[in-house]
BAKEMI-175898 format. One record per residue: x, y, z of N, C-alpha, C in turn; residue in one letter. Coordinates in steps of 0.05 Angstrom, whole numbers, plus 5000, padded with zeros to 4 digits. Layout:
BEGIN
XYZXYZXYZa;...
***
This chain:
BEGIN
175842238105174642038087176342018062x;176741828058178841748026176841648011x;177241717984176241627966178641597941x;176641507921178541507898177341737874x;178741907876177842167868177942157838x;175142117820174942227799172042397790x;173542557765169642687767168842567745x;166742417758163442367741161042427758x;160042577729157242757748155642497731x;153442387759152142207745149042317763x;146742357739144642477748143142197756x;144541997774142241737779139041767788x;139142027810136642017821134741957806x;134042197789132042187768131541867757x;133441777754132641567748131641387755x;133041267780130841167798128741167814x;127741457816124641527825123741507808x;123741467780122941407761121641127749x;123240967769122540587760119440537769x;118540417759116440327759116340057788x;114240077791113339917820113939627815x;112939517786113339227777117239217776x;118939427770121039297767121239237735x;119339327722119639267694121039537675x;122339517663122739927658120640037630x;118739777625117639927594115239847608x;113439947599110039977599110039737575x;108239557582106839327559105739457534x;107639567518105739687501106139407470x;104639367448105039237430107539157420x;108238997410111638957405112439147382x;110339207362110539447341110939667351x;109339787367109940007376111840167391x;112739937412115039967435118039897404x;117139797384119639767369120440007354x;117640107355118540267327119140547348x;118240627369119240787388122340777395x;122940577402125540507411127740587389x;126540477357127640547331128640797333x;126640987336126141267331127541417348x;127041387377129441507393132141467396x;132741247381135841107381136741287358x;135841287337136041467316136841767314x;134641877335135142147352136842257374x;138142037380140442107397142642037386x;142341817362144941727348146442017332x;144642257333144542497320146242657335x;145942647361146942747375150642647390x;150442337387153442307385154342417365x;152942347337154542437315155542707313x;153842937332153043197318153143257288x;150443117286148243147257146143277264x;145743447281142943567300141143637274x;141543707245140143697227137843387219x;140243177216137942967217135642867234x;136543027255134143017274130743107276x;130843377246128643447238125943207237x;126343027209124942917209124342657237x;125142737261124642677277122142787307x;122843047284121343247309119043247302x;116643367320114743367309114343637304x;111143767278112244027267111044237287x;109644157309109544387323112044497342x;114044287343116544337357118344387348x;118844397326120944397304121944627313x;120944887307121345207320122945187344x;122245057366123345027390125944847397x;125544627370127844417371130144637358x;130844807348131744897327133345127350x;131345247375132345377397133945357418x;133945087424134544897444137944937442x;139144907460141844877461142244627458x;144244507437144144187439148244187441x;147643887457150543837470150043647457x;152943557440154143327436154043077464x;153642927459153142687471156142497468x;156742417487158642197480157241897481x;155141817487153841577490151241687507x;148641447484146341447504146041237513x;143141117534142440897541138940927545x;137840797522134740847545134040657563x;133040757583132540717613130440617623x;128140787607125240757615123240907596x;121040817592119540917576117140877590x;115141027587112441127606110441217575x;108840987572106440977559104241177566x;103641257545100941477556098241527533x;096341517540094741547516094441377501x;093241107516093440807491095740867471x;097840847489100140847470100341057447x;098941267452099441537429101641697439x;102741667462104241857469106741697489x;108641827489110641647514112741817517x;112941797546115241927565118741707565x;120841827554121841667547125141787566x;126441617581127841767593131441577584x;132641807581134841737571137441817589x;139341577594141641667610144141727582x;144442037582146042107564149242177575x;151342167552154242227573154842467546x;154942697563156842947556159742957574x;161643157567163643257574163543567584x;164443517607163643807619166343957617x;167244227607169844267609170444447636x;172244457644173844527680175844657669x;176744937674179245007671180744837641x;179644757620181644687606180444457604x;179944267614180043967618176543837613x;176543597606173943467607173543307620x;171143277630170043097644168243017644x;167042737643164642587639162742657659x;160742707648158042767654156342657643x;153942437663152442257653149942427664x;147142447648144742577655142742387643x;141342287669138442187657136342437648x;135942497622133542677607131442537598x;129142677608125542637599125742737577x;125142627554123442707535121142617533x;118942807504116642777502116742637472x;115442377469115142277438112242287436x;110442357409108042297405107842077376x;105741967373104841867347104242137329x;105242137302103742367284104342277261x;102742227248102242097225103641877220x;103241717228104541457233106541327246x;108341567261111041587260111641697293x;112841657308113841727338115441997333x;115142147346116342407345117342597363x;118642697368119642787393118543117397x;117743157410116343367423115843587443x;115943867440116043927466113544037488x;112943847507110743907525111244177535x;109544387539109644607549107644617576x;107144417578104344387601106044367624x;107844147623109643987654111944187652x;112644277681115644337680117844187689x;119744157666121144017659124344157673x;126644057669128944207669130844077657x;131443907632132743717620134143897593x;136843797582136943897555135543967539x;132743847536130743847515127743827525x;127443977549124944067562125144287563x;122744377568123144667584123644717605x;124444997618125645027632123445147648x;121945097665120345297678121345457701x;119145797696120545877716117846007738x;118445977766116345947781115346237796x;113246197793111546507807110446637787x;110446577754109646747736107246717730x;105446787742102046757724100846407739x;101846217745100346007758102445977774x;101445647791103645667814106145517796x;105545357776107845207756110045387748x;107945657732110545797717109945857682x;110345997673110845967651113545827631x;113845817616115645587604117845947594x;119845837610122445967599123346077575x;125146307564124346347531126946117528x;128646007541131145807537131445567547x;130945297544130745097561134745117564x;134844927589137044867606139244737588x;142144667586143344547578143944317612x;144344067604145043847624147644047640x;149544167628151344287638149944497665x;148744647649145744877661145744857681x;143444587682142444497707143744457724x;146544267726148644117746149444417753x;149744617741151144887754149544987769x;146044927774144845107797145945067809x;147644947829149144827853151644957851x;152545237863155145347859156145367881x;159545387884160645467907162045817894x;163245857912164546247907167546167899x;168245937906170845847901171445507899x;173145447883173445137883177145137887x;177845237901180345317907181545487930x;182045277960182745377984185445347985x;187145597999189945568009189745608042x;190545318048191245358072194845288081x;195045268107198045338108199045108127x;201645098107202944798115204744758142x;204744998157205945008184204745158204x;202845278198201545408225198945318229x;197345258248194145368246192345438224x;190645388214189845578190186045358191x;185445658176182845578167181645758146x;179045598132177545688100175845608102x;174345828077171845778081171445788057x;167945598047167145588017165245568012x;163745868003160345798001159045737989x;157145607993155645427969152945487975x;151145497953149445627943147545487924x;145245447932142245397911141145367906x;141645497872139345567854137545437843x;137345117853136244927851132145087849x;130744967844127645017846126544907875x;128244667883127744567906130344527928x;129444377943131344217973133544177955x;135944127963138043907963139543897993x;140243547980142143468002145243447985x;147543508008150143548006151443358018x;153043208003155443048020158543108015x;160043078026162943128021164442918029x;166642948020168542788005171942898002x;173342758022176442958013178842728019x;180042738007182842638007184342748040x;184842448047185342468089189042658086x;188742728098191142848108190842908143x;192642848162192342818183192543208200x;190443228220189943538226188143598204x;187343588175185443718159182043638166x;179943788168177743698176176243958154x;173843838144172343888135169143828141x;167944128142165744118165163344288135x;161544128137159644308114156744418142x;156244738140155444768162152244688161x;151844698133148844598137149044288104x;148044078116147543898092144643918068x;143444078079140844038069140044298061x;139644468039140044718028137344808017x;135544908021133344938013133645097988x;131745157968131945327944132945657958x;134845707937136145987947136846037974x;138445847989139645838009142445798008x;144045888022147445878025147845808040x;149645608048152245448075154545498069x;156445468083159345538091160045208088x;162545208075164244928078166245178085x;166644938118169245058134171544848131x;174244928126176544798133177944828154x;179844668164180644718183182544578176x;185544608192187544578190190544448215x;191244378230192844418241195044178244x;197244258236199844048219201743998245x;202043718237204043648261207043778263x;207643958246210743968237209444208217x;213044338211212144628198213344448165x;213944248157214944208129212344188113x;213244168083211244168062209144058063x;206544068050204743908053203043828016x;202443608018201743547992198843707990x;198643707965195343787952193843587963x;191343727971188643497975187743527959x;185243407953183043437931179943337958x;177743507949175343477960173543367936x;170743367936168743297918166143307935x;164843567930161943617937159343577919x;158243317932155743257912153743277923x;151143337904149043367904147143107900x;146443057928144542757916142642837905x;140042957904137943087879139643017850x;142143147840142443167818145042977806x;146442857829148942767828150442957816x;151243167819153243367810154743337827x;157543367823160743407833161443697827x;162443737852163243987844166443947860x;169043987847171043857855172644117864x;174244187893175744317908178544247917x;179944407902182944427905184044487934x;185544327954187044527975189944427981x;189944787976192744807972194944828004x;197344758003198844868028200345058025x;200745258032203245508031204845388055x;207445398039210645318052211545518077x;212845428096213445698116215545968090x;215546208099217546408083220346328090x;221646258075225246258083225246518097x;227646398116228446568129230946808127x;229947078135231347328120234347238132x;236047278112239547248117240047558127x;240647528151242347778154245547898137x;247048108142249748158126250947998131x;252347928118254647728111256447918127x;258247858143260447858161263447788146x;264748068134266747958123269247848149x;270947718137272847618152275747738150x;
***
């Protein structure tokens, strides 16, 4: 399968189990209120391109403040809000934001887009951002719950997740196979996760003719491992270019990107030179 290989981790799902049945993305709330909301969270993420995470105080609300203050916060390269979810005659709203960080790789960055839930309430006149401890969450600025502790939910984490965090439940043991450019050959690459729930796996590699790539199971339940097998076999013993793969996670849209390499046949040993 060819593609055009670049990484962007884009967390779409969330987002679209998220749309609303009308097709509309905001709840009818008053034009004041949906304004001055919209105000407020534009404001609070404008904080976060900037990294001003201080101006964000008078944004928070004061029972969260403590917690906002704990939180790991990532620079943002751009937000977008998405959807907003009315609650409590408009006292309260679920507000979901597609944010773009930079994830660093060996050296290098790369765009990473994450739709995040936040919590805003009314408090004293004013929209405020908040952290619910009731729902478990797993976003930059939720909590992180963790399951089996005291109910069947969990208690709330002493660290919520960074967007980076999360996209890493999903690991392989290696993102870098050498296989060989003149004989037979085969690799293997296990992948693993730490996810809370299911995922599904698709792959993705740059065609080279004889290379096959086999993922042994697509569908990974929480704390389960599969094998990505390679396989190999070259028409001819000369060089062979680099491939590139890309293993994503539909649950989270994470990329997780795999190098494969070819090893050249060994030159061949010169016997003594034969004087004349």
């Amino acid at each position: 399968m060819r593609f055009k290989f670049c990484l962007f981790f884009a967390l779409t799902s969330l987002a679209m189990a998220q749309q609303p049945q009308s097709g509309s993305l905001f709840n009818q709330a008053p034009p004041d209120v949906h304004k001055a909301l919209i105000a407020n969270v534009s404001k609070f993420y404008q904080n976060f391109v900037d990294a001003k995470f201080r101006n964000c105080i008078p944004l928070v609300a004061e029972e969260s403040q403590d917690d906002f203050f704990n939180i790991q916060k990532d620079k943002f390269r751009n937000f977008e809000i998405i959807k907003v979810d009315y609650k409590d005659n408009f006292q309260r709203a679920v507000v979901v934001v597609n944010v773009g960080i930079t994830h660093m790789f060996r050296g290098e960055g790369y765009p990473l887009s994450a739709p995040i839930a936040t919590n805003w309430k009314m408090e004293k006149g004013e929209w405020r951002w908040f952290l619910d401890k009731t729902y478990s969450q797993s976003t930059p600025f939720g909590g992180a719950m963790k399951p089996g502790e005291g109910s069947r939910e969990g208690k709330l984490a002493s660290r919520p997740e960074s967007a980076a965090a999360v996209l890493a439940q999903v690991k392989v043991d290696s993102q870098e196979v050498m296989l060989s450019s003149f004989a037979e050959s085969k690799g293997e690459i296990l992948v693993s996760n730490d996810m809370p729930g299911s995922i599904n796996l698709k792959l993705d590699w740059e065609e080279l003719p004889g290379l096959k790539l086999t993922l042994e199971k697509k569908e990974l339940k929480a704390g389960e491992t599969a094998k990505l097998l390679l396989t190999y076999k070259p028409a001819n013993k000369s060089a062979k270019p680099m491939r590139r793969a890309l293993l994503s996670v539909e649950q989270t849209g994470a990329q997780i990107p795999i190098t494969i390499l070819f090893a050249v046949p060994p030159e061949p040993k010169k016997g003594p030179s034969v004087k004349k």
